[in-house]
C-alpha positions as CSV (number, residue, x, y, z in Angstrom):
1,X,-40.5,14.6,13.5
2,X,-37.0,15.7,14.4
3,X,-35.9,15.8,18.1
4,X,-35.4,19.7,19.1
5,X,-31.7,18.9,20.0
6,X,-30.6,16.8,17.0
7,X,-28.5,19.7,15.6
8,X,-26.8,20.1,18.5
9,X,-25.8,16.3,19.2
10,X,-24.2,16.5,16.0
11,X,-22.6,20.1,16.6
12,X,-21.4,18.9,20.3
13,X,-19.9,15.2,18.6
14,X,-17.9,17.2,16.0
15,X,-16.5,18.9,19.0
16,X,-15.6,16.4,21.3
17,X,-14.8,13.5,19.0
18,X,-11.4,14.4,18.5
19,X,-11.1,14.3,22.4
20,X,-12.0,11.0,22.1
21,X,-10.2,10.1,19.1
22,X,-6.9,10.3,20.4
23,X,-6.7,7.5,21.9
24,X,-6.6,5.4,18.4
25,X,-3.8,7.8,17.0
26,X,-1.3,10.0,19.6
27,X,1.9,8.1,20.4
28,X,1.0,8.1,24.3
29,X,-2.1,5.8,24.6
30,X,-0.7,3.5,21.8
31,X,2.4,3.4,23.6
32,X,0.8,2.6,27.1
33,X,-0.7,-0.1,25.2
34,X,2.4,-1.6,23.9
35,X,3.4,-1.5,27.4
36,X,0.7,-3.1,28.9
37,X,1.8,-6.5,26.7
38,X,-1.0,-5.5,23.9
39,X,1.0,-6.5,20.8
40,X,0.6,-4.6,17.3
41,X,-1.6,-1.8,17.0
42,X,-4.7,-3.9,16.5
43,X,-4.2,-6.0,19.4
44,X,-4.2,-2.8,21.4
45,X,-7.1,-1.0,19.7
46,X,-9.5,-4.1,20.0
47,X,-8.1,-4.4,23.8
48,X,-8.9,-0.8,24.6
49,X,-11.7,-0.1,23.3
50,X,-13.3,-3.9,24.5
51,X,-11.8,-3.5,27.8
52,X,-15.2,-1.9,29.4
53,X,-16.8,-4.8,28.7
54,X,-14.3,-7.0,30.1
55,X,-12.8,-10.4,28.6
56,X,-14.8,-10.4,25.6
57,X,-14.5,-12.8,22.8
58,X,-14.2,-12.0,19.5
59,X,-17.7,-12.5,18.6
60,X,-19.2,-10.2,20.9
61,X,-17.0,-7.4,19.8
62,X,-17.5,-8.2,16.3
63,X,-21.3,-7.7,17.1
64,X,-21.1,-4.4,18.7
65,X,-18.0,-2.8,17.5
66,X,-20.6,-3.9,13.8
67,X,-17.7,-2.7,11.1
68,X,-15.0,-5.2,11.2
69,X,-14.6,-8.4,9.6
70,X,-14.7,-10.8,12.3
71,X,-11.9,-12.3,11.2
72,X,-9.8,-9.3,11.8
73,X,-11.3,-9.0,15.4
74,X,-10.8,-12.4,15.9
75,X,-6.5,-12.3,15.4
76,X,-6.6,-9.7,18.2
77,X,-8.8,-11.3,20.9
78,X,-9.6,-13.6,23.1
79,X,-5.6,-14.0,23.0
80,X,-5.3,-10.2,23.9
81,X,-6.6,-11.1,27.5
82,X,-3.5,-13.8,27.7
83,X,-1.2,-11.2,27.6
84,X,-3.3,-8.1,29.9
85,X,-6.3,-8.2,31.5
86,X,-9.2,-5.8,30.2
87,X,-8.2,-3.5,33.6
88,X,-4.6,-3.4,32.1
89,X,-6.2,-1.6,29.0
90,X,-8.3,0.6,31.0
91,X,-5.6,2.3,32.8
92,X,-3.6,2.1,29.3
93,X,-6.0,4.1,27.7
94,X,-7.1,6.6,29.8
95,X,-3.3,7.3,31.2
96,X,-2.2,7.6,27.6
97,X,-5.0,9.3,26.4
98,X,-5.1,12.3,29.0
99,X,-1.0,12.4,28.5
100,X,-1.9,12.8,24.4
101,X,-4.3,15.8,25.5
102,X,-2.2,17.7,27.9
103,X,0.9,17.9,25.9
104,X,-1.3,18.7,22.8
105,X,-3.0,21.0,24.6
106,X,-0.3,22.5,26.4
107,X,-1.2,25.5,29.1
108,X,-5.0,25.3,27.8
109,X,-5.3,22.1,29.9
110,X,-5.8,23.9,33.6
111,X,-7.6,26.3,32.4
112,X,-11.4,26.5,33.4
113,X,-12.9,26.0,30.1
114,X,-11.6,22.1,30.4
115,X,-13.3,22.1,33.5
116,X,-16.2,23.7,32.2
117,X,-16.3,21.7,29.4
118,X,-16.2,18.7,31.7
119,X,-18.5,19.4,34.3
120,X,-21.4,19.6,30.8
121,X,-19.9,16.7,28.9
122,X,-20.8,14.6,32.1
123,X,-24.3,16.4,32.7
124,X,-25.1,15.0,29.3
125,X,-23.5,12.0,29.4
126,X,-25.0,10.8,33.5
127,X,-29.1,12.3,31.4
128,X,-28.2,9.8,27.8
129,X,-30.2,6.7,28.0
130,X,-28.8,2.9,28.7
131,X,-31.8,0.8,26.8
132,X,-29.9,-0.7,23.7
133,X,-26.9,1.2,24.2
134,X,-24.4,-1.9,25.3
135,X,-21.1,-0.3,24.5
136,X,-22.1,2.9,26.2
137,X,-22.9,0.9,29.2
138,X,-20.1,-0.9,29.8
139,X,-18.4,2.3,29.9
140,X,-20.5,4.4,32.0
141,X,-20.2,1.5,34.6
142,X,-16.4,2.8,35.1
143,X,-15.6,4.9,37.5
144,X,-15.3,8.7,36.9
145,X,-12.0,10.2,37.0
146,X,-11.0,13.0,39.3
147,X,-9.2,15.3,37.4
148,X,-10.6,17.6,34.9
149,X,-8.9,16.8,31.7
150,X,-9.5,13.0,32.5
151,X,-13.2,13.4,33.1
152,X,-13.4,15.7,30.4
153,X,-11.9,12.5,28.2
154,X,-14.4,10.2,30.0
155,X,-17.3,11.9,29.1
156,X,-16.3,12.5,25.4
157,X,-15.8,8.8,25.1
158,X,-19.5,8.3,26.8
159,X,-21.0,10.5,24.5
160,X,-19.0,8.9,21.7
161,X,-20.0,5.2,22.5
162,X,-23.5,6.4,23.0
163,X,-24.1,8.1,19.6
164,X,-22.1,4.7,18.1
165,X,-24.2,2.7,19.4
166,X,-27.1,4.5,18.4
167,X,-25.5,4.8,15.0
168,X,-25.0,0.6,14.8
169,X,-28.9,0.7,15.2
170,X,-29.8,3.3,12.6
171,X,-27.6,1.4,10.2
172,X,-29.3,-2.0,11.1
173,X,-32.9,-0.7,10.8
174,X,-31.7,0.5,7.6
175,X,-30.8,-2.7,6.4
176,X,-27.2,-1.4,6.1
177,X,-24.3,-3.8,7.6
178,X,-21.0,-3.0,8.7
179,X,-18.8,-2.8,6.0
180,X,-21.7,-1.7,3.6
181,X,-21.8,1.3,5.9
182,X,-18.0,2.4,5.0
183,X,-19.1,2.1,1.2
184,X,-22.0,4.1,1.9
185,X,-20.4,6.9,3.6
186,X,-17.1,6.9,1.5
187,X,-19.7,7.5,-1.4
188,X,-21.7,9.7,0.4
189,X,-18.5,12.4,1.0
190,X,-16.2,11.4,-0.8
191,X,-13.6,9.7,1.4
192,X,-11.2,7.7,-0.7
193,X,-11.5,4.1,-0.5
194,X,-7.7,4.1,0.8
195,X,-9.1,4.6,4.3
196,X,-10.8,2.2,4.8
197,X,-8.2,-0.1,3.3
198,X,-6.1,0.8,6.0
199,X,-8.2,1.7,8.4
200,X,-10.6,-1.5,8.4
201,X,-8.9,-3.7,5.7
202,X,-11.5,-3.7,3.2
203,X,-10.0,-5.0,0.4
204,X,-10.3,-4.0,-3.0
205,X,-12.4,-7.5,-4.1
206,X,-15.0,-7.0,-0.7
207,X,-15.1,-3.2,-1.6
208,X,-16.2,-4.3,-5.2
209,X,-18.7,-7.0,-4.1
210,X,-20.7,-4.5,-2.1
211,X,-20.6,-2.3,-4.7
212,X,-22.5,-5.0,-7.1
213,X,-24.5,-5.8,-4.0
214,X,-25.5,-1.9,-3.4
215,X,-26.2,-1.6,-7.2
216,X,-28.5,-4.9,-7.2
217,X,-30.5,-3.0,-4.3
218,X,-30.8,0.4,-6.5
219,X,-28.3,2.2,-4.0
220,X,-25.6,2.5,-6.4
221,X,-25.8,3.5,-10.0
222,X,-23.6,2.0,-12.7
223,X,-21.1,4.7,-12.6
224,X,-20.6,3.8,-9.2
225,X,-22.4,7.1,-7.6
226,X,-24.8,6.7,-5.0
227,X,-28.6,7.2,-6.6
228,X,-31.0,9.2,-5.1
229,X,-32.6,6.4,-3.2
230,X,-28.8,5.8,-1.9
231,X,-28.6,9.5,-0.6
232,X,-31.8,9.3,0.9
233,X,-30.8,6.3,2.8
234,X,-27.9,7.9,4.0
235,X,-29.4,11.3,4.8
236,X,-32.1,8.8,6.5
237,X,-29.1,7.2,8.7
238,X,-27.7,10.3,10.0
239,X,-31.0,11.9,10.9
240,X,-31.9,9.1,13.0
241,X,-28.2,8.7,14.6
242,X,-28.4,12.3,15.3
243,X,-31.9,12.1,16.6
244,X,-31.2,8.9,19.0
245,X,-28.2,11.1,20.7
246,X,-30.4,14.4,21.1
247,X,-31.9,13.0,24.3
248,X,-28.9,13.6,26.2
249,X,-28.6,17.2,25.3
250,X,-31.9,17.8,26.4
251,X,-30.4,18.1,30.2
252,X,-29.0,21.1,29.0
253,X,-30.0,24.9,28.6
254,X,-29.3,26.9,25.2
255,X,-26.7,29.0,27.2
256,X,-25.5,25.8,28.7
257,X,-25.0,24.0,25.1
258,X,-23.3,27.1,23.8
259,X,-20.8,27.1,26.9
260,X,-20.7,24.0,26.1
261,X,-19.1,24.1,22.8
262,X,-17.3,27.4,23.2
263,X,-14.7,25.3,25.8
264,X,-14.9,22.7,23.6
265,X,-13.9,24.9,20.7
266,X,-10.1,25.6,22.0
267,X,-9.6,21.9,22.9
268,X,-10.8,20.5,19.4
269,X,-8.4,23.2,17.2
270,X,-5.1,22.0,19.6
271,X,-6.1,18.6,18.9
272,X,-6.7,18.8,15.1
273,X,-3.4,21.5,15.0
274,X,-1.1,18.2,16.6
275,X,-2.1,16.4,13.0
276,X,-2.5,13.0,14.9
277,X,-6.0,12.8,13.4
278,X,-6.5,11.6,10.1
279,X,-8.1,14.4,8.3
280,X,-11.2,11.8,7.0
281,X,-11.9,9.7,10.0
282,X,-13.5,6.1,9.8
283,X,-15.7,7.4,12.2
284,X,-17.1,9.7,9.6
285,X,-16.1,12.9,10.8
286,X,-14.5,15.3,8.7
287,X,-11.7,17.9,10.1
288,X,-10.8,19.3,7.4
289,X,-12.8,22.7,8.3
């Protein structure tokens, strides 16, 4: 049985990803970054996004982070702590990331649907649960920002690491690993390959081996379509991610959810307008609409 709020975890993460999202893509987190000592854009995206759980190894972040090749993770830390320490990244992130926002938003960002949209994002972020979230976690342990466009990005990227890790175990209890996920999904909606070339270097030869590897397990036809059984393992996946983040919507009312994403709809359509987003996100979300 579905959780009553599953439709509206997904409606509320296609809203507030992108607040989120920004700080892999706008110039103003990746630049904080730089200047924190991060070098190279990996260095600083595995840095930033690791930093709640402070100086991680590689393996650990490999683990949660679930999509990578380890060996990609690995040329970025431990060494990234040499050059900043995880608190270094923290600032860096959140600095950059509510700089990205403001200017994208421009006068929108005082306004009292931010705050609005704040002051629910963190109701529903404070009621999701901790048990087998670990990435979630680690960031709720920070503290909460003051202002409202930082909280607002706080919460977003609560909610986000929440529904990922949720996501990591829907894919596991699937039988699904990391990079057979991106193979999955690009099938699934038809995001070209290319992305996830550049995205999470998945080479042409690994992209091919799990191809053979989803076809051995009747996922995969010969054509290289997804078969029914592959679609129903995928429909499977997103029911269950969606279901594991309903419980923190549930804090909510139905007026609440729709004020909810009515702020949220203003901030998302600046941030998509700025075209810092890639159009088909790794993360699977799709802003083409």
């Amino acid at each position: 049985m579905r959780h009553p709020r599953a439709d509206v975890a997904r409606a509320v993460w296609r809203s507030i990803e992108p607040v989120h999202a920004v700080t892999y893509f706008s110039p103003e987190p990746l630049s904080a970054l730089a200047a924190a000592g991060y070098r190279g854009f990996w260095m600083g995206y595995f840095a930033g996004r690791a930093a709640p759980l402070g100086p991680a190894p590689a393996e650990l972040v490999h683990a949660l982070f679930h999509n990578f090749d380890l060996g990609h993770v690995a040329r970025a830390l431990p060494d990234a702590w040499a050059f900043a320490a995880p608190e270094a990244a923290l600032r860096a992130r959140l600095d950059g990331s509510v700089a990205a926002l403001r200017r994208q938003l421009g006068t929108a960002a005082p306004v009292p649907g931010v705050e609005r949209a704040a002051e629910l994002a963190e109701r529903a972020a404070a009621a999701a649960p901790l048990e087998g979230r670990p990435l979630f976690a680690a960031n709720r342990a920070l503290p909460v920002p003051d202002e409202a466009l930082a909280r607002l990005w706080h919460a977003a990227t609560l909610l986000r690491e929440h529904r990922g890790d949720g996501h990591v175990a829907a894919l596991t209890a699937a039988g699904i690993g990391g990079r057979e996920a991106h193979v999955l999904h690009a099938l699934a909606t038809g995001t070209p390959a290319a992305v996830y070339r550049t995205a999470r270097h998945l080479t042409d030869a690994e992209w091919d081996a799990i191809l053979d590897g989803m076809r051995q397990r009747g996922l995969v036809d010969p054509a290289g379509h997804l078969t029914e059984r592959g679609r129903a393992v995928k429909e499977r996946i997103e029911e269950t991610t969606d279901d594991l983040a309903a419980p923190a919507y549930a804090v909510l009312g139905d007026d609440e959810v729709d004020d909810l994403l009515t702020a949220l709809a203003p901030v998302r359509a600046a941030i998509v307008a700025a075209g810092e987003i890639p159009t088909r996100s790794p993360m699977g979300l799709d802003l083409s609409d």
